[in-house]
NUTIGU-908169 format. One line per field, with one value per residue (C-alpha): x, y negated, z; residue number from 0. Coordinates in steps of 0.1 Angstrom, whole numbers, padded with zeros to 4 digits. Each point is the difference from the previous one (the first is absolute). Example, Ala and Ser with C-alpha at 12.3 -4.5 7.8 and 13.67 -1.06 7.14 Angstrom:
BEGIN
c1: [0123 0014]
c2: [0045 -0034]
c3: [0078 -0007]
resi: [0 1]
// end
This chain:
BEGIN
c1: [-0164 -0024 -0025 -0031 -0019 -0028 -0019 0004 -0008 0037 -0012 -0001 0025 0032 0035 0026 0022 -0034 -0007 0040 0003 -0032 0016 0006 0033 0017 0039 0018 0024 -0025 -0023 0025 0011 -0037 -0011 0030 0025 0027 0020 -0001 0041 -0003 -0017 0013 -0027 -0007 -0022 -0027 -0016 0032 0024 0026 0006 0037 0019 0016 -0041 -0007 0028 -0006 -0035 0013 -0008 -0040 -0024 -0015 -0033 -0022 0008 -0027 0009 -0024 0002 -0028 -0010 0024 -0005 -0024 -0002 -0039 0023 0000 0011 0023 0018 -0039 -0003 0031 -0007 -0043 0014 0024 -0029 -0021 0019 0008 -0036 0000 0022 0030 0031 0008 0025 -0003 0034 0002 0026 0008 -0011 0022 -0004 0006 -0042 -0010 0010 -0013 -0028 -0004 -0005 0016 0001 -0016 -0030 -0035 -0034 -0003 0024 0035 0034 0009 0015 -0009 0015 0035 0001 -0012 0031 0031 -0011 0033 0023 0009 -0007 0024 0028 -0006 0006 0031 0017 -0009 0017 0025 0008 -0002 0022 0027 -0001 0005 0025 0018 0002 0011 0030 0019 -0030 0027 -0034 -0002 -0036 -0010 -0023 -0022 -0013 -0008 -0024 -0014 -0019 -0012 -0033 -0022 -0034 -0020 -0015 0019 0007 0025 0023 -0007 0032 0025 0037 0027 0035 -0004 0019 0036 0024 -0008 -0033 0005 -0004 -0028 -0026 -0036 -0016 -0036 -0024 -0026 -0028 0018 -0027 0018 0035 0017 0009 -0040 -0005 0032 -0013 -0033 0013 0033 -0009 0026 0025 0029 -0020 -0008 0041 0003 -0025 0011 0034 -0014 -0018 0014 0007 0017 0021 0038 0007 0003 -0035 0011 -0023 0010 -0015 -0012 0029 0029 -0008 0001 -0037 -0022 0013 -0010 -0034 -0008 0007 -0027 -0022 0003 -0033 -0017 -0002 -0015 -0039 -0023 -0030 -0037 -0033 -0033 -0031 -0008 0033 0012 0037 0010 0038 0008 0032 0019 -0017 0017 -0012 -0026 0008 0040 0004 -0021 -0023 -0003 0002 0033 0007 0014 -0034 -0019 0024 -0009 -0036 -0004 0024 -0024 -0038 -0022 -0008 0017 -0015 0019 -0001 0026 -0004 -0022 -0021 0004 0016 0034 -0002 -0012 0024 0026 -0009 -0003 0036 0015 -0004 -0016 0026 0028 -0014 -0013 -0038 -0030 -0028 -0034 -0030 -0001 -0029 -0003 -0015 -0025 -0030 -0025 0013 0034 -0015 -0026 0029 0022 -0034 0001 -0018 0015 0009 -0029 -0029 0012 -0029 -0027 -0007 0012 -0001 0011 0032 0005 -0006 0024 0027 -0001 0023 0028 -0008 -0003 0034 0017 -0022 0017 0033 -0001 -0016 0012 0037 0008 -0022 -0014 -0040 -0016 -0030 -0010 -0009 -0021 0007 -0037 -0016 -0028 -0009 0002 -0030 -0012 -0002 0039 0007 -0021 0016 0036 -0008 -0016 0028 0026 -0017 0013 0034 -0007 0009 -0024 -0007 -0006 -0012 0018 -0008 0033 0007 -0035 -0001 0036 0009 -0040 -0003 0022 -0005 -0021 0037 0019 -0023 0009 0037 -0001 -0015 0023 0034 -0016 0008 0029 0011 0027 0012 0030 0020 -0005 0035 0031 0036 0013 -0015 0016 -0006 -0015 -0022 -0008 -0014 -0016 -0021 -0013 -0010 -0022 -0009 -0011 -0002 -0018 0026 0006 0039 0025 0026 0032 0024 0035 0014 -0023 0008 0038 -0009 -0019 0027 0028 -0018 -0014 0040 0010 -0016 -0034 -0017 -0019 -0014 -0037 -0012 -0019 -0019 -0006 -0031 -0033 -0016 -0038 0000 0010 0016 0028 -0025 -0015 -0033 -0014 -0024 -0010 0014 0024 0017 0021 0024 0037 0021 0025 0032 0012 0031 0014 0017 0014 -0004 0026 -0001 -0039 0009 -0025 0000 -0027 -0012 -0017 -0024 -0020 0005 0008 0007 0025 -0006 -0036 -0012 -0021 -0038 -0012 -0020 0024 -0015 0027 -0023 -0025 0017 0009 0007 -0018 0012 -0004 0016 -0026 0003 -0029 -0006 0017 -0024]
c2: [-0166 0031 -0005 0009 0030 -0005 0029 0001 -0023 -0015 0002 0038 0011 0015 -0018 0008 0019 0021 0008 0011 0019 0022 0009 0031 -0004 0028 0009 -0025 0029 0027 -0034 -0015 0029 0013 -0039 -0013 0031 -0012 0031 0007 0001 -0037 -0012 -0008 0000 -0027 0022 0015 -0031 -0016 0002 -0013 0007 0015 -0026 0025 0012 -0036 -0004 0032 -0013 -0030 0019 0002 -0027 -0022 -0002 -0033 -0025 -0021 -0027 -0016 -0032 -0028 -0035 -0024 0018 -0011 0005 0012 0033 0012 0039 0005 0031 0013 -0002 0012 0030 0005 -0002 0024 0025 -0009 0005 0038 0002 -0005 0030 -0026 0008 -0031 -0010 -0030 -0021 -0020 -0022 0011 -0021 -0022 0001 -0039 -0002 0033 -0010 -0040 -0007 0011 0036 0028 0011 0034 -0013 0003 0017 0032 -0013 0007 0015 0025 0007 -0032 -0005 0010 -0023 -0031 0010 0015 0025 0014 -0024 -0025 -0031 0009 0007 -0031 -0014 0017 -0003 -0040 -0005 0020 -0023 -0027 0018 0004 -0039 -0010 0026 -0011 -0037 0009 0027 -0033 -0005 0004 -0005 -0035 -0002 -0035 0011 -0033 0019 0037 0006 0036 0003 0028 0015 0019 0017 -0019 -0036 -0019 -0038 -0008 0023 -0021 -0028 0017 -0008 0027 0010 -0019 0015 -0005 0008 0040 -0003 -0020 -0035 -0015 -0010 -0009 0032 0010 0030 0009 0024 0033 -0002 -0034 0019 -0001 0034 0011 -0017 0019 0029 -0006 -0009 0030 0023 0026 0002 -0013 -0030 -0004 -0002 -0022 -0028 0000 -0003 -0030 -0016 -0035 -0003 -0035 -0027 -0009 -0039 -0005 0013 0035 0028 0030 0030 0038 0017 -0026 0012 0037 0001 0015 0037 0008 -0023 0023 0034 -0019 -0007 0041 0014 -0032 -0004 0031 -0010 0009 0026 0000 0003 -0019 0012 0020 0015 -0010 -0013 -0030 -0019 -0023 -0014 -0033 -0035 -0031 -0033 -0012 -0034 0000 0029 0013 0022 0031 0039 0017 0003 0039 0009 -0020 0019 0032 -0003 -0006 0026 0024 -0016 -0007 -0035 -0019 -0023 -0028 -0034 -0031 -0026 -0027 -0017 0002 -0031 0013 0039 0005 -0022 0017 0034 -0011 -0022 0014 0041 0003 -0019 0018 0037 -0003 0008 -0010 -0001 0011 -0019 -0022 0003 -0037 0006 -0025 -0001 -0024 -0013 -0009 -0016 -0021 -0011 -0015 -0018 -0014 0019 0006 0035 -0002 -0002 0023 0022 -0019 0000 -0033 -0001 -0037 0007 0031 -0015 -0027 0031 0020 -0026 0017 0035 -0017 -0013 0031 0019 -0021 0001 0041 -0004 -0025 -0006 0038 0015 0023 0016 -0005 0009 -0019 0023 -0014 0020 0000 -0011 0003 -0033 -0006 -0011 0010 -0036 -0002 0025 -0005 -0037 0013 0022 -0029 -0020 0023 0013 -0029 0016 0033 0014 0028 -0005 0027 0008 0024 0021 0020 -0014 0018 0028 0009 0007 0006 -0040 -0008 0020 -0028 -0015 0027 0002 -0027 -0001 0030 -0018 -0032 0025 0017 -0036 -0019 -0031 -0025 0003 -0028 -0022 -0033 -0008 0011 0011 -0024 -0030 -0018 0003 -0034 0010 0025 -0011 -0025 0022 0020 -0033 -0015 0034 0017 -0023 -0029 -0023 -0030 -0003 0016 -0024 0007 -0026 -0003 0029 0026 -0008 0002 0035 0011 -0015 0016 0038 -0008 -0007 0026 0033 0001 -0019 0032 0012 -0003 -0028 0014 -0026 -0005 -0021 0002 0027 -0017 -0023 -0002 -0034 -0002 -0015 0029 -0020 -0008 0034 0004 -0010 -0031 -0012 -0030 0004 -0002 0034 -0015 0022 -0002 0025 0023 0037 0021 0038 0013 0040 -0003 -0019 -0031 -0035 -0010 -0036 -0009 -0029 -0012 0016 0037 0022 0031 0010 -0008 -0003 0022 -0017 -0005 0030 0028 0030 0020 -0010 0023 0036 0024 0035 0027 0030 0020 -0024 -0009 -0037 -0026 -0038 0006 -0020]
c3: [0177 -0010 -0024 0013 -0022 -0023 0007 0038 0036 0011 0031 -0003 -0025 0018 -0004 -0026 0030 0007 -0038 -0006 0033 -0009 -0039 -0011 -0013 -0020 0003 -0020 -0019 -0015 -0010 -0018 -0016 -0012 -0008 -0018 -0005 0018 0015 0033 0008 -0018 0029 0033 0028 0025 0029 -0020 -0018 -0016 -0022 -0018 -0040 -0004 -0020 -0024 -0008 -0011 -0024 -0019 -0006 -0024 -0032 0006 -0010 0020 0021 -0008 0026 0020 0018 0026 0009 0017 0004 0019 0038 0028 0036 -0012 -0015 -0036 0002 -0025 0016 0008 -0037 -0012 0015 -0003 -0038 -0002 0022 -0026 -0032 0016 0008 -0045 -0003 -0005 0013 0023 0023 0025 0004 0025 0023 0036 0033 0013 0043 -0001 -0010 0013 0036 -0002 -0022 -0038 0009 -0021 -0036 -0001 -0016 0023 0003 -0019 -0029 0023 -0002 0027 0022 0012 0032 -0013 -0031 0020 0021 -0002 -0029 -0019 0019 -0031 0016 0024 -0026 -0015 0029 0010 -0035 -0001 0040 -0009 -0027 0024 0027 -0029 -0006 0033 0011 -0036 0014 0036 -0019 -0018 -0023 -0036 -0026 0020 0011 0005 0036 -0011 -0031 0010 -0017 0013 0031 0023 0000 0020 -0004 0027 0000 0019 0002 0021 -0022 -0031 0008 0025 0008 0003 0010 0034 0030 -0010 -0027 0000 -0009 -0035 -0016 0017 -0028 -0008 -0015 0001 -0009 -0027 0003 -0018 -0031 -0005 -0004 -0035 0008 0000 -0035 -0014 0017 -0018 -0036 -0001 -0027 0016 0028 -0022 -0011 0038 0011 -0034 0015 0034 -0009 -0020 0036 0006 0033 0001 -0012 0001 0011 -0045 -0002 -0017 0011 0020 -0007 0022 -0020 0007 0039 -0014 0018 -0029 0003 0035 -0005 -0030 0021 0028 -0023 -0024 0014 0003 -0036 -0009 -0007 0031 -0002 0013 -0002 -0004 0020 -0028 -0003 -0029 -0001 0007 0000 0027 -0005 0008 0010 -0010 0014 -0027 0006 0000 -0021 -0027 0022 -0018 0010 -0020 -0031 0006 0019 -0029 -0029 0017 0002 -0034 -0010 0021 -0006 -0029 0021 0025 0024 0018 0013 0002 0030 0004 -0032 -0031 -0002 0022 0001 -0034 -0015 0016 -0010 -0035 -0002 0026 0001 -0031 -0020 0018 0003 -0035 0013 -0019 0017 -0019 0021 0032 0029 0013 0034 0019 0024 0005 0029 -0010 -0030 0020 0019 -0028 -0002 0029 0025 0038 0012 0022 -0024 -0029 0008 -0012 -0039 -0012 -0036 -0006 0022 -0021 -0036 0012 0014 -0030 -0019 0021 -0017 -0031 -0003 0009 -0024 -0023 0010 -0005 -0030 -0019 0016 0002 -0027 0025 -0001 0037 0018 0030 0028 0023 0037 0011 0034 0015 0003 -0036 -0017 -0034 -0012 0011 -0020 -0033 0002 0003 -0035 -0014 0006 -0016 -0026 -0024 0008 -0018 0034 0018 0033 0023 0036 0017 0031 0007 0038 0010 -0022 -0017 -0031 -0010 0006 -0026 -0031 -0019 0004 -0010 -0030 -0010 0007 -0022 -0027 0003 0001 -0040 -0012 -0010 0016 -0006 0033 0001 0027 0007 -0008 -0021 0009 -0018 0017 0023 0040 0003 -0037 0018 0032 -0020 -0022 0033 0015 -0031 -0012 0033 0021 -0024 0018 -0026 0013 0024 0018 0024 0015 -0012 0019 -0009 -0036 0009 0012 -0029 -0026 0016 0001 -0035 -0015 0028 -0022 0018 -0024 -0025 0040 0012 0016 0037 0010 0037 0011 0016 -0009 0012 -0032 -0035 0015 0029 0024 0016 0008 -0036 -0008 -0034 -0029 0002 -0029 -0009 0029 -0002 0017 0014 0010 0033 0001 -0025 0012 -0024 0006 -0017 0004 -0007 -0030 0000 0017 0021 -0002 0039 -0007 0034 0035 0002 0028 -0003 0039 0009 0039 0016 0008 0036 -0002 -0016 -0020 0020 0035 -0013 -0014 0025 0000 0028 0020 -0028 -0028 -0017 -0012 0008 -0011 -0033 -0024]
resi: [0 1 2 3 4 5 6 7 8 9 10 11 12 13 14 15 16 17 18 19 20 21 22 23 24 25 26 27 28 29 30 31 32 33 34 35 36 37 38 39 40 41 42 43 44 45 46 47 48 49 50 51 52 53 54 55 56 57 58 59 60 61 62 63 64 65 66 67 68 69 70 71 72 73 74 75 76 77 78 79 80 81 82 83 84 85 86 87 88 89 90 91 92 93 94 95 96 97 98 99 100 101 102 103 104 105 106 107 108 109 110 111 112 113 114 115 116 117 118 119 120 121 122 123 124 125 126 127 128 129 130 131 132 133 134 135 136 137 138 139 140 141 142 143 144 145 146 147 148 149 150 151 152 153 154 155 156 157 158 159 160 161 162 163 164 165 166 167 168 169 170 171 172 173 174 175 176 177 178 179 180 181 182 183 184 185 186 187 188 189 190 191 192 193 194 195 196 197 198 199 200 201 202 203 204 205 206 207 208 209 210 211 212 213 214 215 216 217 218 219 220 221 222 223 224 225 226 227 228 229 230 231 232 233 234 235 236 237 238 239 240 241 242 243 244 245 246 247 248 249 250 251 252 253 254 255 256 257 258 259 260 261 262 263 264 265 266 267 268 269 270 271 272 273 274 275 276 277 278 279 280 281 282 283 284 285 286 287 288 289 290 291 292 293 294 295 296 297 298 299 300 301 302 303 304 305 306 307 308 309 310 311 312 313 314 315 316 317 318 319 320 321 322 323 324 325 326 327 328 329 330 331 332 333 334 335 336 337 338 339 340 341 342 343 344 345 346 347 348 349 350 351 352 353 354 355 356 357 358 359 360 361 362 363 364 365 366 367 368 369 370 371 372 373 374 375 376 377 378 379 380 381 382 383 384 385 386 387 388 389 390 391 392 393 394 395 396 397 398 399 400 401 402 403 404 405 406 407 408 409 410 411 412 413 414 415 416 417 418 419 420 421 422 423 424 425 426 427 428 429 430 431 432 433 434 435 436 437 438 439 440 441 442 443 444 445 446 447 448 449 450 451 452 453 454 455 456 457 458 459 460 461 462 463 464 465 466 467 468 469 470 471 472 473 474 475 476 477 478 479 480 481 482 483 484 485 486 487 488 489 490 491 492 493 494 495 496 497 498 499 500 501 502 503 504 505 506 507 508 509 510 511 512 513 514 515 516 517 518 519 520 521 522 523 524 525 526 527 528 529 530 531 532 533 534 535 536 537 538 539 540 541 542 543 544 545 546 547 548 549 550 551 552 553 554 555 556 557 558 559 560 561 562 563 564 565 566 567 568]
// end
């Protein structure tokens, strides 16, 4: 949902496809190379507005130091909106607009949202990555990769079964499924190999959404294209009848997955509004996977920038966490401040307050919301050592007394809290934030995980849910703790824990806003992802192939005569 801009009538301000479609974008090659000295034969163009960085380029740019990194992150998310990608990129305008060399990195749409009801991921108003139309689409084509190397993997295991099947697959516990880039229900529990003997061992199979693919995560945590064939070789795709896994290499599958996937994982290249460069590059589900853009488009932009810019999924209670244990702890990043984003709104509705009257000033609903922004405050500080700034994406319905409350509020904190303007005027909006990013990334921090290696998977688990989460317990019936026994004395005990849950409440009921504590997290279902080299922990209900609504976004974008796409955000 578009935030509506501070400085300008809704009613009247043109739509994010109108804003893109008027920029004046600049050709991607000669850009990058004058911005961020990248030569021009290292870059391979897309049309005239993309590119992708040659892979060979990246390595050789190991021996320089390293940019300061910025994560973004937000309260627990709202249907009232919160604009983290909005921000992300109005900051990294804005630190430019400070004579900063700054580079935006962000994660790539996935088509599942774009085409039913979340929208994209190119950010919105005058704070957006272009060109837009092309990276809420098909862009560079890695999506599609991903999902040719992950059914090809399936295609291997069930033409493996119908040859004689000599690794022994027991067909009850495959556990790799197909995937497709489209929201679509009745895929999500199927039943194949019907029609006779030639077309294979009838089975139950089913499809994920692609960003829920094991193969996007790997995609999005390889630090080169030899640790890329390592991890998918390491995918387990199912069980023998003794429980013994079977992995992508035993079916000889990770060779021609990792020639699929070759010019997928070089990092993407755009540009903001105000051209300055931006990396969009993978999209991992934030909920079963540790939603985060790459680590080799993330490497690269701090190889090449003073500051990089970049956001993980969701709250800081889910995406943050995972950036931190997750692609911090395995890339080696250290992050040097964090931008917790909010509005009014969102806050007034973990305080209770309906979608419908958001727009009036309600200043007890908001005192009672801000406990939300609170506890993630305190998570960033406190559980990973990290400086913040809460950014407040401005409306115009937001009243002065709103905002001298929320600053009231957090001032106890030590944490500034500042208005920001970027959706209706750029990166001009946001340089009181960059300002103070700047500021925040001169100091040091005792930037930590939550957890250790060394600790064991439940441990682990554990200290996310009373330390994050401010549950008092976590629970799991008999089997589950089978499961997580078994991968703990099976060598996958020193991996990150992914936690997959709501991502509406610190809690695993969706419905309770604010701050709830004292819960127990109960785990539902344990999966190990063994090429991305952690094991995710599902606790409550969620879906790896959402359903379309009853009113599709895709009922709305068209295309005219003369190409030119409409209804498009």
């Amino acid at each position: 949902m578009p935030n509506t801009p501070a400085a300008a009538d809704a009613t009247l301000f043109p739509s994010n496809i109108d804003i893109a479609q008027r920029a004046r974008m600049l050709p991607i090659v000669p850009l990058a190379h004058e911005r961020l000295g990248i030569p021009q034969e290292s870059l391979e163009p897309y049309g005239r507005y993309k590119a992708k960085v040659a892979l060979d380029y990246v390595a050789g740019l190991d021996s320089r130091p390293d940019g300061k990194l910025i994560l973004v992150t937000a309260i627990s998310p709202t249907p009232a909106g919160e604009g983290k990608t909005t921000t992300t990129v109005g900051l990294g305008d804005a630190l430019n607009l400070l004579g900063k060399r700054a580079v935006v990195c962000l994660r790539e749409p996935a088509l599942g949202p774009v085409f039913g009801m979340k929208g994209g991921a190119a950010g919105g108003g005058y704070s957006q990555v272009v060109p837009m139309e092309d990276i809420n689409l098909h862009f560079t084509g890695d999506f599609a990769a991903i999902a040719l190397a992950n059914n090809l993997l399936a295609a291997l295991i069930d033409n493996h079964i119908y040859q004689g099947n000599q690794l022994g697959f027991d067909v009850r516990r495959i556990s790799w499924r197909r995937v497709v880039d489209v929201n679509d229900r009745a895929l999500r529990q199927i039943v194949i190999g019907l029609g006779g003997s030639a077309n294979g061992v009838p089975r139950e199979d089913g499809f994920d959404i692609v960003v829920a693919s094991e193969v996007m995560a790997i995609l999005c945590l390889a630090g080169s294209l030899a640790d890329l064939k390592e991890r998918l070789g390491k995918i387990v795709v199912g069980y023998r009848a003794d429980h013994t896994p079977i992995l992508a290499r035993e079916l000889k599958a990770h060779g021609a997955m990792a020639a699929l996937l070759k010019s997928a994982l070089a990092p993407n290249l755009v540009q903001t509004l105000a051209n300055n460069l931006a990396f969009i590059h993978g999209g991992p589900f934030a909920n079963i996977a540790h939603g985060c853009n790459s680590v080799i488009a993330t490497r690269t932009a701090l190889k090449l920038a003073d500051y990089v810019v970049t956001e993980a999924g969701f709250g800081a209670d889910l995406g943050a966490e995972k950036f931190v244990d997750i692609k911090c702890r395995k890339a080696g990043f250290k992050p040097g401040a964090a931008v917790i984003v909010a509005t009014v709104r969102a806050l007034k509705y973990h305080g209770g307050v309906e979608l419908a009257d958001l727009k009036e000033e309600n200043l007890a609903a908001l005192d009672k919301g801000v406990v939300n922004l609170e506890r993630h405050i305190d998570n960033v500080v406190n559980r990973f050592g990290l400086p913040c700034v809460v950014a407040i994406n401005r409306r115009a319905e937001d009243s002065a007394r709103e905002i001298q409350l929320l600053i009231d509020r957090i001032a106890p904190h030590g944490v500034r809290v500042v208005g920001a303007t970027h959706f209706a005027e750029g990166g001009p909006g946001a340089v009181e934030l960059a300002r103070e990013v700047v500021r925040l990334c001169d100091k040091p921090n005792g930037f930590r995980y939550v957890y250790e290696d060394s600790a064991s998977l439940w441990d682990k688990m554990k200290a996310i849910a009373t330390k994050v989460y401010h549950a008092t317990d976590i629970t799991a019936d008999t089997k589950v703790r089978a499961q997580i026994r078994q991968l703990q004395e099976g060598g996958y005990g020193h991996y990150p824990v992914c936690v997959a849950k709501t991502q509406y409440s610190f809690s695993t009921d969706p419905k309770l806003r604010g701050a709830p504590a004292h819960h127990v997290v109960n785990i539902r279902e344990v999966r190990l992802a063994a090429g991305a080299e952690f094991v995710i922990m599902i606790c409550g209900d969620i879906m790896t192939m959402p359903g379309l609504p009853k009113v599709p976004a895709a009922n709305s974008i068209d295309v005219d005569a003369d190409g030119r796409i409409t209804g498009l955000f």
